[in-house]
mmCIF file of the N, C-alpha and C atoms, coordinates in Angstrom:
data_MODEL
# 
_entry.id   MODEL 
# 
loop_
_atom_site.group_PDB 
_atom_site.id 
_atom_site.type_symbol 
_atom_site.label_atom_id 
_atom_site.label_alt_id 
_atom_site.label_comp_id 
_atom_site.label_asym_id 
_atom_site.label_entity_id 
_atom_site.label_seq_id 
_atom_site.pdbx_PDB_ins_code 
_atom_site.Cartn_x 
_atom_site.Cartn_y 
_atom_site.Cartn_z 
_atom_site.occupancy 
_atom_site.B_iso_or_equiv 
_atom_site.pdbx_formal_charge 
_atom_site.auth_seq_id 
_atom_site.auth_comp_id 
_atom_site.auth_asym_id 
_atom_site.auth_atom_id 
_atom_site.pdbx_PDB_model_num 
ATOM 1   N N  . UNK A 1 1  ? 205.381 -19.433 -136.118 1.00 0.00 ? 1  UNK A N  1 
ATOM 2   C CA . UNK A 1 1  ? 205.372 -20.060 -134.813 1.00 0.00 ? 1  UNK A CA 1 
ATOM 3   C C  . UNK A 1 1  ? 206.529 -21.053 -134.733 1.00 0.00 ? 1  UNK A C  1 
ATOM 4   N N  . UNK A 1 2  ? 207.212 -20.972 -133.645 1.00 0.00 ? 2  UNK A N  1 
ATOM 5   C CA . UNK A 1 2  ? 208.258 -21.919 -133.438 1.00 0.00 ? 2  UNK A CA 1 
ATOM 6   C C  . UNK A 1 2  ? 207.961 -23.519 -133.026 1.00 0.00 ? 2  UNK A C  1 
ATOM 7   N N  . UNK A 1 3  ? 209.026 -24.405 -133.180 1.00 0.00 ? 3  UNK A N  1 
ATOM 8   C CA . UNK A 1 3  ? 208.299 -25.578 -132.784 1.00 0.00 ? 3  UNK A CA 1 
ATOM 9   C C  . UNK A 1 3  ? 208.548 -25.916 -131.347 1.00 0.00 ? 3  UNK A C  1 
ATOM 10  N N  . UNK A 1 4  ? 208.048 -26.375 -130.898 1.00 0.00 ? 4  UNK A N  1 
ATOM 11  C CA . UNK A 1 4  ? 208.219 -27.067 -129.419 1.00 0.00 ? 4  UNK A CA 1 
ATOM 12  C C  . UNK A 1 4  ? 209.954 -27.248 -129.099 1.00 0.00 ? 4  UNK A C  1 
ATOM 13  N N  . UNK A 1 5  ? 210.253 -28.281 -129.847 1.00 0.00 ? 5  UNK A N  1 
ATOM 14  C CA . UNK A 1 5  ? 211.491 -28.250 -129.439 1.00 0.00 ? 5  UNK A CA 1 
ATOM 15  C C  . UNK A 1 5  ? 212.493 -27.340 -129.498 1.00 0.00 ? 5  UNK A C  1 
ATOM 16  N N  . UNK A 1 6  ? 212.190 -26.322 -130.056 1.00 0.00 ? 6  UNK A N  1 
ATOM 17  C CA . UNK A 1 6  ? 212.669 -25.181 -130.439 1.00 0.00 ? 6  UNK A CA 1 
ATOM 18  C C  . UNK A 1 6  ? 212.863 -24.266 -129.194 1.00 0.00 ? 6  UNK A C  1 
ATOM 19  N N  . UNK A 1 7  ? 211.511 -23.884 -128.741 1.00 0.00 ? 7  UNK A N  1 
ATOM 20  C CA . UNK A 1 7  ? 211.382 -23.490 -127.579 1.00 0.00 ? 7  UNK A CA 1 
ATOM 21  C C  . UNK A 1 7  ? 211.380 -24.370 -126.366 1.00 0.00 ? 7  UNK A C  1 
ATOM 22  N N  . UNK A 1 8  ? 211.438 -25.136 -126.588 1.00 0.00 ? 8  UNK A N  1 
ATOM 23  C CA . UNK A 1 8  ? 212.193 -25.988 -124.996 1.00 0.00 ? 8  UNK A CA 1 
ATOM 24  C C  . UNK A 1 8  ? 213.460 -25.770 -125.161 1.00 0.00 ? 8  UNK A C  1 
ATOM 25  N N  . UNK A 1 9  ? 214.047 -25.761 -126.043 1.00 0.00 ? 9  UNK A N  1 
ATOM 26  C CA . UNK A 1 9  ? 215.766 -25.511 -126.088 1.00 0.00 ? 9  UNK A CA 1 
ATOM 27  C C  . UNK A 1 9  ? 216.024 -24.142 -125.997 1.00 0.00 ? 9  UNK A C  1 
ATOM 28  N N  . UNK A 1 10 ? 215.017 -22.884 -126.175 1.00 0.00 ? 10 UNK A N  1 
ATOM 29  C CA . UNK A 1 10 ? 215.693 -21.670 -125.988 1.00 0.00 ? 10 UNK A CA 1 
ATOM 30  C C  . UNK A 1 10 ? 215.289 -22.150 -124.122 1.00 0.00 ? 10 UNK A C  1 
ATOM 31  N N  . UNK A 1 11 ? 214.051 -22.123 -123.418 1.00 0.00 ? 11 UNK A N  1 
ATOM 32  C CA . UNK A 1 11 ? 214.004 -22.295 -122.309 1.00 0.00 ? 11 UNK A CA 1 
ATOM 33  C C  . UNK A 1 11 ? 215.263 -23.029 -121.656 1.00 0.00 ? 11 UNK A C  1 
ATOM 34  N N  . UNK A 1 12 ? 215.382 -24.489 -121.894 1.00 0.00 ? 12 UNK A N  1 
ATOM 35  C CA . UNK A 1 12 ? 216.578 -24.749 -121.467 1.00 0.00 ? 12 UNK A CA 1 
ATOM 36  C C  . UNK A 1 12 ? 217.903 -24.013 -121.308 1.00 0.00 ? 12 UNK A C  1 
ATOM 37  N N  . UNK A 1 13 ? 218.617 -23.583 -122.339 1.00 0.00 ? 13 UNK A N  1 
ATOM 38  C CA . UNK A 1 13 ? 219.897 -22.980 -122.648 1.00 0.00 ? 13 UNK A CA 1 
ATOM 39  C C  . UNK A 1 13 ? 219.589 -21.369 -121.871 1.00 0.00 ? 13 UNK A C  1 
ATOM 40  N N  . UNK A 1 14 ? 218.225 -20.796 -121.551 1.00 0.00 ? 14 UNK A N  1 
ATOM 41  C CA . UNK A 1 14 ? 218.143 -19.996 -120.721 1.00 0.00 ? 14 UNK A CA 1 
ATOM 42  C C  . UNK A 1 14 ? 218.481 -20.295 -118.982 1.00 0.00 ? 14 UNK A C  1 
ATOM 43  N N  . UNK A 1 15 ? 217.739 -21.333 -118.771 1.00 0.00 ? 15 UNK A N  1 
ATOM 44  C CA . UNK A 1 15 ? 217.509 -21.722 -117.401 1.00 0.00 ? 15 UNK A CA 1 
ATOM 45  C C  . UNK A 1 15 ? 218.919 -22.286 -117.124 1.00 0.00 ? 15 UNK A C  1 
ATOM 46  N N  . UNK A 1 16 ? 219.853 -22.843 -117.869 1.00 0.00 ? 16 UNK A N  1 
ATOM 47  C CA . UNK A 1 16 ? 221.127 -23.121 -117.775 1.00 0.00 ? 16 UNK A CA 1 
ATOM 48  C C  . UNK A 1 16 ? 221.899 -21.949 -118.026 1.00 0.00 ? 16 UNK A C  1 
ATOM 49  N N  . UNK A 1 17 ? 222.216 -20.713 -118.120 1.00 0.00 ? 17 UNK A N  1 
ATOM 50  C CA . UNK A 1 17 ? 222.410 -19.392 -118.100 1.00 0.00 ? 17 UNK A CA 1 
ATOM 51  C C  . UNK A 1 17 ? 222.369 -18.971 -117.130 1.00 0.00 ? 17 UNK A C  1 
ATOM 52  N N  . UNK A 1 18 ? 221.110 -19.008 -116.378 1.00 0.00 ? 18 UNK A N  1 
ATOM 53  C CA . UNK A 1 18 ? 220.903 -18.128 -115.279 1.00 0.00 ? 18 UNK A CA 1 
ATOM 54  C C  . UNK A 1 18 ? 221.580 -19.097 -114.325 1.00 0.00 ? 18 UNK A C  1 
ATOM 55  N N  . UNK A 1 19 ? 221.768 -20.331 -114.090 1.00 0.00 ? 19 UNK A N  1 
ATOM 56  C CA . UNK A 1 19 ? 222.267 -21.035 -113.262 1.00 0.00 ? 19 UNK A CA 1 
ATOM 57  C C  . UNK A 1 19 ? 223.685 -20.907 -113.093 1.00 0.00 ? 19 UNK A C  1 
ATOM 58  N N  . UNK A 1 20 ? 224.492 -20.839 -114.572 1.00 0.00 ? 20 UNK A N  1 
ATOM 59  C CA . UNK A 1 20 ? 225.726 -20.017 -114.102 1.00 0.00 ? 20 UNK A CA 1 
ATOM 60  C C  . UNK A 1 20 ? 225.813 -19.037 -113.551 1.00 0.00 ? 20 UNK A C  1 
ATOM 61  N N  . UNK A 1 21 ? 225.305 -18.260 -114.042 1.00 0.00 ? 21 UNK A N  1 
ATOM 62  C CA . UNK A 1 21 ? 225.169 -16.765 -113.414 1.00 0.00 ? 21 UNK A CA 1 
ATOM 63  C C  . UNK A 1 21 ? 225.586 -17.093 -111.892 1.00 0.00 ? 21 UNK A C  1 
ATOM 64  N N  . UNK A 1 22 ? 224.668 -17.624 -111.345 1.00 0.00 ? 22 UNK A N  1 
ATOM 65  C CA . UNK A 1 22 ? 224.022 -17.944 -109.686 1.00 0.00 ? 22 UNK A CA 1 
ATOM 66  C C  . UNK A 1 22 ? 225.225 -18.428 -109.105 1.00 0.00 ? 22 UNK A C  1 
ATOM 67  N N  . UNK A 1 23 ? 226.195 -19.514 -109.569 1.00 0.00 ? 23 UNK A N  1 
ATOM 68  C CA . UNK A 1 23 ? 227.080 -19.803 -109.587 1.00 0.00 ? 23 UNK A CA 1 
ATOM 69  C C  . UNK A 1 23 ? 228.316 -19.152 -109.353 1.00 0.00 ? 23 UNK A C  1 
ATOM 70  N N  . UNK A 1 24 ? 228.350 -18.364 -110.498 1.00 0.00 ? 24 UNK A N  1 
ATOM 71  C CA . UNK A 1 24 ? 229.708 -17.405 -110.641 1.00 0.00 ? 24 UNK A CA 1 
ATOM 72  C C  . UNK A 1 24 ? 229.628 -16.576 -109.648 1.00 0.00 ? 24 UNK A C  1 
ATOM 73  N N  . UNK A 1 25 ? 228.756 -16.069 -109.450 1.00 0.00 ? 25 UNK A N  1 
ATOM 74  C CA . UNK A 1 25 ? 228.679 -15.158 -108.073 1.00 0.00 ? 25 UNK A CA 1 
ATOM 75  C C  . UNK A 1 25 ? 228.912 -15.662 -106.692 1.00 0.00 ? 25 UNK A C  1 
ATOM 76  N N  . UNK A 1 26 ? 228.371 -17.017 -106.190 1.00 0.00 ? 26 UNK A N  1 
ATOM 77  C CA . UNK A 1 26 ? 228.883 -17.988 -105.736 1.00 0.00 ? 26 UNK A CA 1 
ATOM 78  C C  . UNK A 1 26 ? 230.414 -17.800 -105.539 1.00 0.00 ? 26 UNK A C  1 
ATOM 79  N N  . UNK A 1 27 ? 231.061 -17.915 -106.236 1.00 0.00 ? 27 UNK A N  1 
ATOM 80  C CA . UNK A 1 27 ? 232.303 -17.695 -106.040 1.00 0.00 ? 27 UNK A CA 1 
ATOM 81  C C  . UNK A 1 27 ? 233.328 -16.805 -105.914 1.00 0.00 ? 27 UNK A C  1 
ATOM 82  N N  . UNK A 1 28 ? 232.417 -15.830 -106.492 1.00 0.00 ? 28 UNK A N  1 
ATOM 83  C CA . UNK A 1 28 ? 233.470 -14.302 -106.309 1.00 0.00 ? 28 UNK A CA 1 
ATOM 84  C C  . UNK A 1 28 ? 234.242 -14.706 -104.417 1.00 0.00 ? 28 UNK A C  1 
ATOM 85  N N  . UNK A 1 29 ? 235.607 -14.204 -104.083 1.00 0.00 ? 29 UNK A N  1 
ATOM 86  C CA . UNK A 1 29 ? 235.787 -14.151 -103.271 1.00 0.00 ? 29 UNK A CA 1 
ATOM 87  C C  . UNK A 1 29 ? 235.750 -12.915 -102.212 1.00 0.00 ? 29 UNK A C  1 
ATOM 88  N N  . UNK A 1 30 ? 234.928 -12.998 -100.909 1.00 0.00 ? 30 UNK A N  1 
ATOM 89  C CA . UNK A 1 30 ? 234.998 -12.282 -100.391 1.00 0.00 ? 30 UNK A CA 1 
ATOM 90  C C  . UNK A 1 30 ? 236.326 -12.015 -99.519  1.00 0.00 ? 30 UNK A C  1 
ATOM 91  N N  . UNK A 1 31 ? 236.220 -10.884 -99.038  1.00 0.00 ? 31 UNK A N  1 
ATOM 92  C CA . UNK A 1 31 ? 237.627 -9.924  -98.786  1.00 0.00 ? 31 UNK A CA 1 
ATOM 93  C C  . UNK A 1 31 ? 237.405 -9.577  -97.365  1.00 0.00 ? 31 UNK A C  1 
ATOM 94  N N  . UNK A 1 32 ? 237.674 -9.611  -96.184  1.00 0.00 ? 32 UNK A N  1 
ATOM 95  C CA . UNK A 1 32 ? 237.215 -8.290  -95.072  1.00 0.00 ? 32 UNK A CA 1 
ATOM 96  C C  . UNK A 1 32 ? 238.569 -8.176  -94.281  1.00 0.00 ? 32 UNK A C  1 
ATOM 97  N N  . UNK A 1 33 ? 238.529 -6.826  -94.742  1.00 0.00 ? 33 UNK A N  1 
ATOM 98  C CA . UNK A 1 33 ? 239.860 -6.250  -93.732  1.00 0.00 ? 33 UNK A CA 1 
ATOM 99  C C  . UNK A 1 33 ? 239.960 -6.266  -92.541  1.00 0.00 ? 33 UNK A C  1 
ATOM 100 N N  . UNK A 1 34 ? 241.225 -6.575  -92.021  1.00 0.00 ? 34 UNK A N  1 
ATOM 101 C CA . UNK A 1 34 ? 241.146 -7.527  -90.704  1.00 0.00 ? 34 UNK A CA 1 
ATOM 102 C C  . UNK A 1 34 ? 241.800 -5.948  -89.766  1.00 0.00 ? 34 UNK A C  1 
ATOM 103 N N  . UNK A 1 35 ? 241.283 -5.424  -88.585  1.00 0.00 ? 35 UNK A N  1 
ATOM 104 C CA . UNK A 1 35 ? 241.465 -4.364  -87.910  1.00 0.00 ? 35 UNK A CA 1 
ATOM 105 C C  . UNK A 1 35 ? 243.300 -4.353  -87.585  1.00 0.00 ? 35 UNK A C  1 
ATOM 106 N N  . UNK A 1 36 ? 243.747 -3.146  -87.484  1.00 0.00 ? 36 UNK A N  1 
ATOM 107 C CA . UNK A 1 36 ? 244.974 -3.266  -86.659  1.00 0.00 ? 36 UNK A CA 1 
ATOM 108 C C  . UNK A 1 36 ? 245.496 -4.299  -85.461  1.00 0.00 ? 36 UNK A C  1 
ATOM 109 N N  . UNK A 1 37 ? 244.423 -3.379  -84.698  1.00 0.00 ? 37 UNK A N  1 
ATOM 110 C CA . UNK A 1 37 ? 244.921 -3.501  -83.275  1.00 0.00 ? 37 UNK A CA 1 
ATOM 111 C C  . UNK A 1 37 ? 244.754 -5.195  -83.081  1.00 0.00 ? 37 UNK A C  1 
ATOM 112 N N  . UNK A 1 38 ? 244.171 -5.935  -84.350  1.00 0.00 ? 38 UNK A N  1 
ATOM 113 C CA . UNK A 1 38 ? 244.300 -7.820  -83.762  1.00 0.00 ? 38 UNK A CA 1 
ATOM 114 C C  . UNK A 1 38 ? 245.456 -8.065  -84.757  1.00 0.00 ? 38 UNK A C  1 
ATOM 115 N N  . UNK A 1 39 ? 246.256 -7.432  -85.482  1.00 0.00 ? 39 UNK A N  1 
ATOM 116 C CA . UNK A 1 39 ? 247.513 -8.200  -85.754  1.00 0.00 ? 39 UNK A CA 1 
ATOM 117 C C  . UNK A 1 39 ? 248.349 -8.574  -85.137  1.00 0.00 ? 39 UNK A C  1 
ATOM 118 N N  . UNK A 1 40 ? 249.460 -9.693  -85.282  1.00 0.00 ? 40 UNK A N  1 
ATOM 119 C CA . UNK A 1 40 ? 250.298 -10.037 -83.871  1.00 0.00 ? 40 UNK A CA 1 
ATOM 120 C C  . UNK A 1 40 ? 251.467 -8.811  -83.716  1.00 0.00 ? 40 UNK A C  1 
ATOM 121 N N  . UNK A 1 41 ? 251.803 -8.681  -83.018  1.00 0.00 ? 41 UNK A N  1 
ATOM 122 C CA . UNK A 1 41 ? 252.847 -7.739  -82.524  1.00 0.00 ? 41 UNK A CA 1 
ATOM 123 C C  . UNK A 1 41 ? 254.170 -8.466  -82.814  1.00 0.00 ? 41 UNK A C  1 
ATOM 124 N N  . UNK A 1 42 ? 255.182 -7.168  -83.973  1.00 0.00 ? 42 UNK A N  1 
ATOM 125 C CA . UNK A 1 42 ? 256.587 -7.674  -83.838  1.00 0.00 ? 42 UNK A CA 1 
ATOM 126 C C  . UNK A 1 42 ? 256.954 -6.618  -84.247  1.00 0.00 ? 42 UNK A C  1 
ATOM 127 N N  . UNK A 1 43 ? 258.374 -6.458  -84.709  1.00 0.00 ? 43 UNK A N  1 
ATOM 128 C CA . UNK A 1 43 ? 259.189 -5.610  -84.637  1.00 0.00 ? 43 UNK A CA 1 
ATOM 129 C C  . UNK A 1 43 ? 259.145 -4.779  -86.284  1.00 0.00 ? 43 UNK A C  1 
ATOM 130 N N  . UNK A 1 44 ? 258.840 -5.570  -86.971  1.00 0.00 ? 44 UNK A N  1 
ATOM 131 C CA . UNK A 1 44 ? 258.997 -5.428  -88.244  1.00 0.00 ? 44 UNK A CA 1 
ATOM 132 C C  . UNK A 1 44 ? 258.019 -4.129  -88.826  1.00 0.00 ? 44 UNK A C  1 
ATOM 133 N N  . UNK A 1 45 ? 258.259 -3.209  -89.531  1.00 0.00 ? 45 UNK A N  1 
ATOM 134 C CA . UNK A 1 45 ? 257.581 -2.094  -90.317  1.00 0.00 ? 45 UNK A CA 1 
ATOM 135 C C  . UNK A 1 45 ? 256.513 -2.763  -90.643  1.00 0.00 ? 45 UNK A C  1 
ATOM 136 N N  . UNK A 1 46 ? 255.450 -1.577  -90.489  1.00 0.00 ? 46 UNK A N  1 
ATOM 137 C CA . UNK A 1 46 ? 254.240 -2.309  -90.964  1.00 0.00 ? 46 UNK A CA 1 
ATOM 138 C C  . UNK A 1 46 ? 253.642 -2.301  -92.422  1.00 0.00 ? 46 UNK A C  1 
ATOM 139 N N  . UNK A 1 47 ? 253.280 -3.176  -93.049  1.00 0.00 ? 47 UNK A N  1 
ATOM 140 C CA . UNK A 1 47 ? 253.097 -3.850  -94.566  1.00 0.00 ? 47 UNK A CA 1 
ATOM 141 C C  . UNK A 1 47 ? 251.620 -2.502  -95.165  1.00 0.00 ? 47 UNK A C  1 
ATOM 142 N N  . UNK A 1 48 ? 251.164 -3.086  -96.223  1.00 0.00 ? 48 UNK A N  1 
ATOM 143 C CA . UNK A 1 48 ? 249.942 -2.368  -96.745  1.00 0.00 ? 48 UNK A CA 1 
ATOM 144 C C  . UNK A 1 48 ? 248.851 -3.486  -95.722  1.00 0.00 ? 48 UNK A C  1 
ATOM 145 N N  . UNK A 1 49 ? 247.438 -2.981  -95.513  1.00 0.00 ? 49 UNK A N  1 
ATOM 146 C CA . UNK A 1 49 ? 246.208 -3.402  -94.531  1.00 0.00 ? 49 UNK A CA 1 
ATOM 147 C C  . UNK A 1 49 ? 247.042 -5.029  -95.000  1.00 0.00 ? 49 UNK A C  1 
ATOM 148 N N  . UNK A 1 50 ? 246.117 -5.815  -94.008  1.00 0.00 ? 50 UNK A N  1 
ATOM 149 C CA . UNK A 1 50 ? 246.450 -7.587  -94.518  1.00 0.00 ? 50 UNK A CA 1 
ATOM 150 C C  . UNK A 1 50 ? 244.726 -7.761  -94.624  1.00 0.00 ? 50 UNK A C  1 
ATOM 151 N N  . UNK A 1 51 ? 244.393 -8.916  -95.952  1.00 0.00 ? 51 UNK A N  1 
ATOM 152 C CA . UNK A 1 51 ? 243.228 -8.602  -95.930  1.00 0.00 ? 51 UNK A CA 1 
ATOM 153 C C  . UNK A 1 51 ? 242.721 -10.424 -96.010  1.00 0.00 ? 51 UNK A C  1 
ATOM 154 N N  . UNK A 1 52 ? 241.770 -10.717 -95.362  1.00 0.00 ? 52 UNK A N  1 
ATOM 155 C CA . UNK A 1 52 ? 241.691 -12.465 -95.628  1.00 0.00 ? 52 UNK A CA 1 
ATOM 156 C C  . UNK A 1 52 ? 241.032 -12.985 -96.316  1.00 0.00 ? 52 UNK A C  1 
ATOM 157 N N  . UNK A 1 53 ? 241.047 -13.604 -97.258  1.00 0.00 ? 53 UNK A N  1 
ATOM 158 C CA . UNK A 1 53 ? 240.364 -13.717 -98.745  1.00 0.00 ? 53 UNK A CA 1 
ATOM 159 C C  . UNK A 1 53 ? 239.902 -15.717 -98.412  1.00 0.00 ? 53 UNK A C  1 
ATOM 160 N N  . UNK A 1 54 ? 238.094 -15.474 -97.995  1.00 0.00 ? 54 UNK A N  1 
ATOM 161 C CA . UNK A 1 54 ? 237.303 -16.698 -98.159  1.00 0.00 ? 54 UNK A CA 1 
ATOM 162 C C  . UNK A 1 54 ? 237.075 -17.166 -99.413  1.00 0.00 ? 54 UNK A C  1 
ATOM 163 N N  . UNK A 1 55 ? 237.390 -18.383 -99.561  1.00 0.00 ? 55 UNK A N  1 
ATOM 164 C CA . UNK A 1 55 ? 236.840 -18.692 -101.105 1.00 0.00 ? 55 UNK A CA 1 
ATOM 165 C C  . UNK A 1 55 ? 235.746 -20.023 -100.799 1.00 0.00 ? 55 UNK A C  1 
ATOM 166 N N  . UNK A 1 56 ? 234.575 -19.820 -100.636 1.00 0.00 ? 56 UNK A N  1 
ATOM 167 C CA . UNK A 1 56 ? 233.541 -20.988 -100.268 1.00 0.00 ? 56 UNK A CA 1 
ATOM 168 C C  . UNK A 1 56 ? 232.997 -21.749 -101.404 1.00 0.00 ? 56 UNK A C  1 
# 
């Protein structure tokens, strides 16, 4: 049998695990491709999609 503090520290170092986790995902940045027809109009050849990258 383990001792108490033993297992409060695997609990802990778990529950602090999953909280990164929660986190990191948190931050992945989302991406959404922005349609043609609302880019501004100019003269210039047109590039690869333009895409707008939120980072919250």
């Amino acid at each position: 049998m383990l001792d108490a503090y033993i297992i409060d520290q695997i609990k802990r170092r778990e529950e602090e695990r999953q909280r990164m986790e929660r986190e990191r995902e948190l931050r992945l940045p989302l991406e959404l491709p922005i349609p043609e027809e609302d880019w501004p109009q100019n003269d210039e050849p047109k590039e690869t999609p333009r895409v707008i990258i939120l980072d919250l």
